[in-house]
VOVEXVEX-812606 format. One record per residue (C-alpha): residue in one letter; x, y, z. Coordinates in Angstrom, 1 decimal. Layout:
REM VOVEXVEX-812606
 residuo     xx     yy     zz
       a      X      Y      Z
...
END
This chain:
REM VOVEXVEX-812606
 residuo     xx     yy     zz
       x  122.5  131.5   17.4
       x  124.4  131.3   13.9
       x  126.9  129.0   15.6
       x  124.2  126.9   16.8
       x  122.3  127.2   13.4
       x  124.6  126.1   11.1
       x  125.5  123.0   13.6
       x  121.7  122.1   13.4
       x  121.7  122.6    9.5
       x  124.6  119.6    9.3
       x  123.1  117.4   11.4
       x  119.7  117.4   10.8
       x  119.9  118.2    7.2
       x  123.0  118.3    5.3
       x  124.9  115.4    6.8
       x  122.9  113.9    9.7
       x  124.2  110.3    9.3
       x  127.8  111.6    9.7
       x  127.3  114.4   12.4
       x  124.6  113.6   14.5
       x  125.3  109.2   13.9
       x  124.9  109.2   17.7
       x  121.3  110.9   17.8
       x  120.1  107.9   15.2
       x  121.6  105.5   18.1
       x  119.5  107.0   21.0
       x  116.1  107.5   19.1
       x  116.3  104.0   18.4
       x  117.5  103.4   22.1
       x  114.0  105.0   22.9
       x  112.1  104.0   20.4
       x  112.7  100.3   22.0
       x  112.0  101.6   25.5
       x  108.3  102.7   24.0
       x  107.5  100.1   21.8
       x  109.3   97.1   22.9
       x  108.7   97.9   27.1
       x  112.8   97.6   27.3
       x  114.9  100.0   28.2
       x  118.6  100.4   28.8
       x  119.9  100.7   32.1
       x  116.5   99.7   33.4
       x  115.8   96.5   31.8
       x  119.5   95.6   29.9
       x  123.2   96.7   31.1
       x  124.1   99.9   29.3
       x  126.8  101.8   28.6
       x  125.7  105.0   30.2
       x  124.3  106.0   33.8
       x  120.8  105.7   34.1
       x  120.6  109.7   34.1
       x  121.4  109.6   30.8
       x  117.9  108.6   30.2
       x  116.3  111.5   30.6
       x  117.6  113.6   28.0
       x  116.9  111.3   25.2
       x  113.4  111.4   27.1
       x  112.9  114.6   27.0
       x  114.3  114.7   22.9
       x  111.6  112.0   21.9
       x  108.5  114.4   22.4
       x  110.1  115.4   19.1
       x  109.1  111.9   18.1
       x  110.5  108.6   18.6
       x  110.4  107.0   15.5
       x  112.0  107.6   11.8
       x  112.4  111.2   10.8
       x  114.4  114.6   11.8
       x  111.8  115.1   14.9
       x  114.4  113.1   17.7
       x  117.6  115.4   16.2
       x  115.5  118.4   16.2
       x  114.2  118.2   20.3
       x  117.3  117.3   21.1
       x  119.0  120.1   19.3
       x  117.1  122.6   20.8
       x  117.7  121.2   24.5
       x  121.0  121.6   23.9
       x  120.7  125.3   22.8
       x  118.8  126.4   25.9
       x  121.6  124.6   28.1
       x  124.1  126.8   26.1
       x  122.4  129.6   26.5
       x  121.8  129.2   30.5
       x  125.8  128.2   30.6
       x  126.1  131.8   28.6
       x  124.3  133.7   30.6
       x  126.6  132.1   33.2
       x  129.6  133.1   32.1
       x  127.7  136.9   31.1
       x  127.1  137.1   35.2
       x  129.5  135.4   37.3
       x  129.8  138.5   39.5
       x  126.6  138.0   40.5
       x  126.5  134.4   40.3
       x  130.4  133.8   41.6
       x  130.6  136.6   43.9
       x  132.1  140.5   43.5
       x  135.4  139.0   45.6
       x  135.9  135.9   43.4
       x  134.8  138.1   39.7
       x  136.0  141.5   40.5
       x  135.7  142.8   37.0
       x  133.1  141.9   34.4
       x  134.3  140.7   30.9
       x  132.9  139.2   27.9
       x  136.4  136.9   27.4
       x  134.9  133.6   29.0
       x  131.4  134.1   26.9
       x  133.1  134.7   23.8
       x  135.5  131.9   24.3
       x  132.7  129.6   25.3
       x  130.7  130.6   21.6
       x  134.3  130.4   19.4
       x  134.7  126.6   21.0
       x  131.6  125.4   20.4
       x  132.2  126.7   16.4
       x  135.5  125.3   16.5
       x  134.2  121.5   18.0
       x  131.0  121.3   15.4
       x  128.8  118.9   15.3
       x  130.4  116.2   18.0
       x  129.8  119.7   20.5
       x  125.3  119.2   20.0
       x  125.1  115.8   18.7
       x  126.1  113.7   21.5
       x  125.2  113.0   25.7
       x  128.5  115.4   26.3
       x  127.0  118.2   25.1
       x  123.8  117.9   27.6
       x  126.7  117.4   30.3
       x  129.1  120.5   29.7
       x  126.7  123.7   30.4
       x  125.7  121.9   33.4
       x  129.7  121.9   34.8
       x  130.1  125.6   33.3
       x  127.3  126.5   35.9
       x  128.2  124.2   38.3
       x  132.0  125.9   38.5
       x  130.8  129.4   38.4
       x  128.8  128.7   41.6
       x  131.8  127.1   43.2
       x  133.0  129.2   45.6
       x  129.9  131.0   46.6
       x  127.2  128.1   46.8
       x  129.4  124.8   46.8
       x  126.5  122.7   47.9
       x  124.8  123.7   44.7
       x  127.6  123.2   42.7
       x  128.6  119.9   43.6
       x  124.7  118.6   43.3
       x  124.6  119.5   39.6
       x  128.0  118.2   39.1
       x  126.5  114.8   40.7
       x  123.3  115.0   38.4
       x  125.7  115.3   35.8
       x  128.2  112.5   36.7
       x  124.6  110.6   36.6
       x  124.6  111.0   33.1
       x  128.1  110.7   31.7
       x  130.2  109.8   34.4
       x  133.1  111.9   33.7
       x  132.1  115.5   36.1
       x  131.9  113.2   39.1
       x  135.5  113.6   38.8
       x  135.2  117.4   39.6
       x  134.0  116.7   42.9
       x  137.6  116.0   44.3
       x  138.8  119.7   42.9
       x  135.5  121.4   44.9
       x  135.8  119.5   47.7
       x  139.7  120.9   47.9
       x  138.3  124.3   47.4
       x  135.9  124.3   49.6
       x  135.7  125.6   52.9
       x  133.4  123.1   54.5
       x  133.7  120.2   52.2
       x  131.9  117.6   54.0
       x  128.7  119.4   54.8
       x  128.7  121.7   51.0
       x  130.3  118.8   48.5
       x  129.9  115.2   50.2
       x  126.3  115.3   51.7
       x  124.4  117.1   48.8
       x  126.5  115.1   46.4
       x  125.4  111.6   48.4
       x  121.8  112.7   48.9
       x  121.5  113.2   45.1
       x  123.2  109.7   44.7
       x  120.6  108.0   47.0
       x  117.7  110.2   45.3
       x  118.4  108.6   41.7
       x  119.3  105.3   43.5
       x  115.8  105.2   44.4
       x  114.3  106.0   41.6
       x  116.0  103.6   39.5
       x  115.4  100.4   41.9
       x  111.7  101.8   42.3
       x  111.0  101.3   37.9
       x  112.9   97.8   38.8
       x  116.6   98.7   37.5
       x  118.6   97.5   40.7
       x  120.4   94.9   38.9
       x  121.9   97.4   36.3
       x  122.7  100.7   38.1
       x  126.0  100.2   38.4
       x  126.1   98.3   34.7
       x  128.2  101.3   33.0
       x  131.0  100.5   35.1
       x  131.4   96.5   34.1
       x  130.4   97.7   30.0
       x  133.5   99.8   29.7
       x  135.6   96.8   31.0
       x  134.4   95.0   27.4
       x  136.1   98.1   25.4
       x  139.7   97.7   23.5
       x  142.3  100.1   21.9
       x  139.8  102.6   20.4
       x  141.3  104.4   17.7
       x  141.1  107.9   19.2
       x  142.6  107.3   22.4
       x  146.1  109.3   22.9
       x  147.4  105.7   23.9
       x  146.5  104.3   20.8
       x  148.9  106.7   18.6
       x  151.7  104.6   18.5
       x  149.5  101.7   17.1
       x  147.8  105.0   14.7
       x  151.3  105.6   13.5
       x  152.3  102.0   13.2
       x  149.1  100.9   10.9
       x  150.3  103.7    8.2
       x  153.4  101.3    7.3
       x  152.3   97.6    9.2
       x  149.8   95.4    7.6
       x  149.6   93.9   11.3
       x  148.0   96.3   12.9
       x  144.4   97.0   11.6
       x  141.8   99.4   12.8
       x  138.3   96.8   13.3
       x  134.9   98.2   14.0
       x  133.1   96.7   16.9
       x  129.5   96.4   16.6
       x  128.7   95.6   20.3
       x  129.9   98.9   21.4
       x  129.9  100.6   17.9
       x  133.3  102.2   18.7
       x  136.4  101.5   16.0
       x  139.2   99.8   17.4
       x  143.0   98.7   16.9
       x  143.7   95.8   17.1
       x  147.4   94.3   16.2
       x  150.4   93.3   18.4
       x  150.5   94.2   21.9
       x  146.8   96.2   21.6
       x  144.9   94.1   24.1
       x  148.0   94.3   26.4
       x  148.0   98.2   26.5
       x  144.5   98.6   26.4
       x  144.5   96.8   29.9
       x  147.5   98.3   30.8
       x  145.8  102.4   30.4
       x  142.9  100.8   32.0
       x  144.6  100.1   35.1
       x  146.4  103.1   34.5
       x  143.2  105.4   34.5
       x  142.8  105.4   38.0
       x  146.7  105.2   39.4
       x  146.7  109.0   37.4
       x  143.5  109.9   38.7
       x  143.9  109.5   41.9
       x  148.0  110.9   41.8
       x  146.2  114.2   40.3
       x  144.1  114.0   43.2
       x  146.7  113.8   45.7
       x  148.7  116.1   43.4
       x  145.7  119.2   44.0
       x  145.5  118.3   47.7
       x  149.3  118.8   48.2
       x  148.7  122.5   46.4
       x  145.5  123.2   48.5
       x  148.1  121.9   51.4
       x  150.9  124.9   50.3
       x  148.7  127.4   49.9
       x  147.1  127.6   53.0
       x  145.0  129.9   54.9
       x  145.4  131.8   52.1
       x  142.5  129.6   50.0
       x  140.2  131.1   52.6
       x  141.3  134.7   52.7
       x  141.6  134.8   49.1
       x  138.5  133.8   47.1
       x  140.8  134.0   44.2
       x  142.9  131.7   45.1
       x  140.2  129.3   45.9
       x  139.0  129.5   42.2
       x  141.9  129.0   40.5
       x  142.4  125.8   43.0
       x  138.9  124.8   42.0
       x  139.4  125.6   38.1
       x  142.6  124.9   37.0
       x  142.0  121.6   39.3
       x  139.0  120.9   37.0
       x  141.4  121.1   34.1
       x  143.4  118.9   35.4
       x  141.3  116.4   36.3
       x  139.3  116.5   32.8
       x  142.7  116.3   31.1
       x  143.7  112.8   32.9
       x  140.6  111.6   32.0
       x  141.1  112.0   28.4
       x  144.8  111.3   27.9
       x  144.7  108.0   30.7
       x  141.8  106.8   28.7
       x  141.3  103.7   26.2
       x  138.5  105.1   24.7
       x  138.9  108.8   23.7
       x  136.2  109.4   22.1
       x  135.6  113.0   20.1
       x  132.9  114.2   22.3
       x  135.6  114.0   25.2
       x  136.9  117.4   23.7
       x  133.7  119.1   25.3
       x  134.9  118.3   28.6
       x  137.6  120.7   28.4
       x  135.6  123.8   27.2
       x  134.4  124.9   31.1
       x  137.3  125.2   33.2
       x  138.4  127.6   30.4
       x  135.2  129.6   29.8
       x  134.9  130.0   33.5
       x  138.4  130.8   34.0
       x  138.7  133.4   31.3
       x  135.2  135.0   32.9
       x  136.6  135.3   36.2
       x  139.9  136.7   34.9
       x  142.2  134.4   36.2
       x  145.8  134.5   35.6
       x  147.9  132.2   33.2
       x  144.9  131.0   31.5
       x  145.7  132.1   27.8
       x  147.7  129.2   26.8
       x  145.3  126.7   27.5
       x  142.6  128.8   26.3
       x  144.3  128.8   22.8
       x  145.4  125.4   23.2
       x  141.9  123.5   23.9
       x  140.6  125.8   20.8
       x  143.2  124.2   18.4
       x  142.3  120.8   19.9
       x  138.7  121.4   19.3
       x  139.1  122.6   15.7
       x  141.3  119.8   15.3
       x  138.4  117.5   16.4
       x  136.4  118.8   14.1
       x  138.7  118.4   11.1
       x  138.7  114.7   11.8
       x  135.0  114.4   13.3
       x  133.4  114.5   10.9
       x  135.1  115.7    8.0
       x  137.7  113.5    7.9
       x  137.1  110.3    9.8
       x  136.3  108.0    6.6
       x  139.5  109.0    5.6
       x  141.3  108.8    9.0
       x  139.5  105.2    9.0
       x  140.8  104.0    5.9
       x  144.4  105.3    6.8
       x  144.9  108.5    4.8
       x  148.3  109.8    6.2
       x  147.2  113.2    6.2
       x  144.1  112.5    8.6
       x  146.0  110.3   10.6
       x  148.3  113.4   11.2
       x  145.1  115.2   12.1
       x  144.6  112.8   14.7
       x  148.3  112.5   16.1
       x  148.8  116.2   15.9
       x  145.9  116.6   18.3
       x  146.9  114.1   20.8
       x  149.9  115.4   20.9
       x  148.0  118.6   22.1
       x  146.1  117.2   25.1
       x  149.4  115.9   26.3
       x  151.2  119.2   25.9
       x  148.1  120.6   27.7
       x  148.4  118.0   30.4
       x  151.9  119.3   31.0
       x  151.1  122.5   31.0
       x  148.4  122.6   33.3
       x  150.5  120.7   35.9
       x  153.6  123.3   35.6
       x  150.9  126.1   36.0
       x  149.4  124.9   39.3
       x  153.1  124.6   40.4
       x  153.8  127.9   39.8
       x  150.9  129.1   42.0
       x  152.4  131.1   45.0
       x  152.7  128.5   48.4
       x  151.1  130.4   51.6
       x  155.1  130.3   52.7
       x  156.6  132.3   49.6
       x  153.8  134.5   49.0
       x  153.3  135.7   52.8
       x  150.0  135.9   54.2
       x  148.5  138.8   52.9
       x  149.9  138.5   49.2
       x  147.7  137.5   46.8
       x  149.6  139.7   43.9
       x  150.4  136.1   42.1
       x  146.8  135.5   41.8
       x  145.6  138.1   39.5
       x  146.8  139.1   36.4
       x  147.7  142.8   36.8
       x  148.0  143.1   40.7
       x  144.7  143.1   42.8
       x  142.8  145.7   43.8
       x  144.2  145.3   47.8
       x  147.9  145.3   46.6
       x  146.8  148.6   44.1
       x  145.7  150.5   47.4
       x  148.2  149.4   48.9
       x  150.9  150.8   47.1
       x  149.5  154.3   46.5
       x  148.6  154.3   50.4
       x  152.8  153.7   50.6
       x  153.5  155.9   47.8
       x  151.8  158.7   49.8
       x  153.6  158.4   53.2
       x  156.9  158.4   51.4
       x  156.6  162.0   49.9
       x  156.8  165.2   51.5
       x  153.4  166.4   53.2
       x  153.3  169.7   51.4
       x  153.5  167.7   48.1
       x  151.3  164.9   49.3
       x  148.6  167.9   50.2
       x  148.6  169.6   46.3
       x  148.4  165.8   44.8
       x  145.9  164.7   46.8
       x  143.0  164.5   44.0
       x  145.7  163.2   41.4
       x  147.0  160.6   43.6
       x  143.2  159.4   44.2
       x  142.2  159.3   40.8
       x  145.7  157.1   40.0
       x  144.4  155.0   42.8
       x  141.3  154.8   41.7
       x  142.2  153.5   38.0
       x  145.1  151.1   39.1
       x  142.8  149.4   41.6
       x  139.8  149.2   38.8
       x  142.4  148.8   35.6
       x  141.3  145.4   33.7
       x  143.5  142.9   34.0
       x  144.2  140.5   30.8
       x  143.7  137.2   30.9
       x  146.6  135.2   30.6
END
């Protein structure tokens, strides 16, 4: 709650033009809608899915017109989904499954609450922060309810495209994907479908596709930071604000060209990450079913993945893409998945990064301030390194062939709790049975505590 207090103080009070700028947008957004009888994605082409309505609807009981009432509603929403994602990641023994969350831990809550300090305002003040409680839940029901999973991950991709995405790493995971990931996710498709050609908005469903064709070089993007670096010395290259979109944008020499260039690009890396996790759920296995486990690393670090391509293959880059990497993590770390501690640290320096520039230092970072542009640099440098990272870490995950069939000591961080039996069960045939006889409650209780030890999450 202090977290989420102090965010609230800057944007509705302290500096609400520069924290929550997005907020003034879609009050004004709805504010047409009620007054004016037009509303976007209905009516006009918008940016966003047509899901993305219904936040901002439910924010303008807070009012709909000038004044703090919009920033406040919404605010609060967002709070309440953070706090449902919390309880999550507080439960995900009970809400994962014992086998998948063997041991409870406080890591991926704690982590999830330190993020959301280190991201700021651009973590409440825009659509993203709606989206990302919805995927925390969505991945810590995975496993256990997939059909659940992947229809709030649909509802979500309905209103910021981007966790529609996680449907490839679920379906890979899961056991019976068509039944538990493709029909719930195409039933919720055809349910919002017919809602939006029932209040007459056929013609512009789809319209958030053909608006982001209309984007350029946006300053944030990771494939704009030779351009970023270039304008600190070269008068011909100039960052330009465009009004249509309201995004800032490079333009200069060769900017167009590789703004259509990463665009075609986007989806060549998408779908090689896709193939890329299917060739890993290949290796591994029978062992994905066996071991629930393995499963949710598949399905987590999979996520990561994913969310990672989306941002660094991106023209746009946006701040609020930052949030996108914040559930894979918290859900990894409350599961107590292995290998997870470098990008755990790593998307927590990006998101404090993101906050240094957004919105501290973006004026300056606008007006070409070496130090912010460094900011800036420095933290696309990051999601590149984490890019890497995350690819050598699934490739390091144990193949059905070199980890044997019933191995699964690769998967956890300090051994499981069927290898720890295992090897005092061993340990006990290969002594003497006089001695095996006096150490029998010793031997138990070592058992006992290397079987139920916590293991650190990596």
């Amino acid at each position: 709650m202090v977290v989420q207090g102090w965010t609230v103080l800057l944007g509705v009070v302290l500096i609400p033009a520069r924290a929550f700028w997005d907020l003034e947008l879609y009050r004004f957004w709805m504010e047409q809608g009620f007054q004016l009888g037009v509303w976007q994605g209905i009516d006009v082409p918008w940016v966003y899915p047509p899901g993305a309505l219904l936040p901002m609807l439910v924010a303008a009981a807070g009012g709909s017109t000038d004044g703090s009432g919009f920033a406040v509603a919404w605010s609060v929403g967002v709070i309440v989904l953070d706090a449902i994602a919390l309880f999550a990641l507080l439960h995900t023994s009970a809400w994962a499954g014992r086998r998948t969350s063997r041991h409870s831990t406080t890591d991926g809550a704690w982590w999830w609450v330190g993020f959301l300090a280190l991201l700021g305002p651009v973590g409440m003040g825009r659509l993203d922060a709606v989206v990302a409680p919805v995927v925390v839940v969505a991945l810590v029901l995975g496993l256990r309810h997939p059909w659940l999973s992947s229809a709030l991950l649909t509802v979500a991709a309905w209103t910021k495209v981007a966790p529609g995405a996680l449907l490839a790493p679920l379906f890979l995971a899961a056991r019976r994907p068509w039944r538990d990931v493709v029909a719930p996710a195409v039933a919720v498709s055809l349910a919002v479908m017919a809602l939006v050609t029932a209040l007459g908005g056929l013609p512009h469903i789809a319209s958030f596709l053909t608006e982001q064709d209309r984007r350029g070089l946006q300053v944030e993007a990771v494939g704009a930071t030779p351009w970023l670096v270039a304008s600190q010395w070269s008068g011909a290259v100039a960052i330009t604000f465009n009004d249509t979109l309201v995004t800032y944008e490079l333009v200069g020499p060769g900017t167009q060209a590789a703004a259509d260039a990463i665009g075609g690009l986007f989806f060549f890396a998408l779908a090689a990450a896709v193939g890329f996790l299917w060739w890993r759920r290949h290796r591994l296995g029978a062992r994905l079913w066996r071991r629930p486990r393995v499963g949710a690393e598949l399905l987590v670090r999979g996520a990561l993945l994913v969310t990672v391509v989306l941002i660094v293959f991106n023209k746009v880059g946006s701040p609020q893409y930052i949030g996108w990497l914040a559930p894979p993590v918290a859900v990894a770390l409350a599961l107590r998945l292995p290998r997870w501690r470098t990008p755990a640290v790593l998307v927590a320096v990006i998101a404090g990064l993101t906050q240094v520039l957004f919105p501290w230092g973006y004026d300056g970072m606008l007006l070409g301030h070496p130090l912010n542009t460094l900011v800036l640099v420095a933290r696309n440098v990051l999601l590149v390194v984490l890019l890497v990272q995350t690819t050598r870490a699934l490739l390091g995950q144990p193949s059905a062939e070199a980890a044997g069939d019933d191995d699964d000591a690769g998967s956890d961080d300090a051994g499981s709790d069927d290898a720890a039996a295992t090897n005092a069960s061993s340990a006990a045939r290969d002594v003497p049975s006089s001695i095996a006889a006096s150490g029998k409650d010793s031997s138990s209780d070592q058992a006992l505590d290397a079987s139920s030890g916590p293991a650190s999450a990596r």
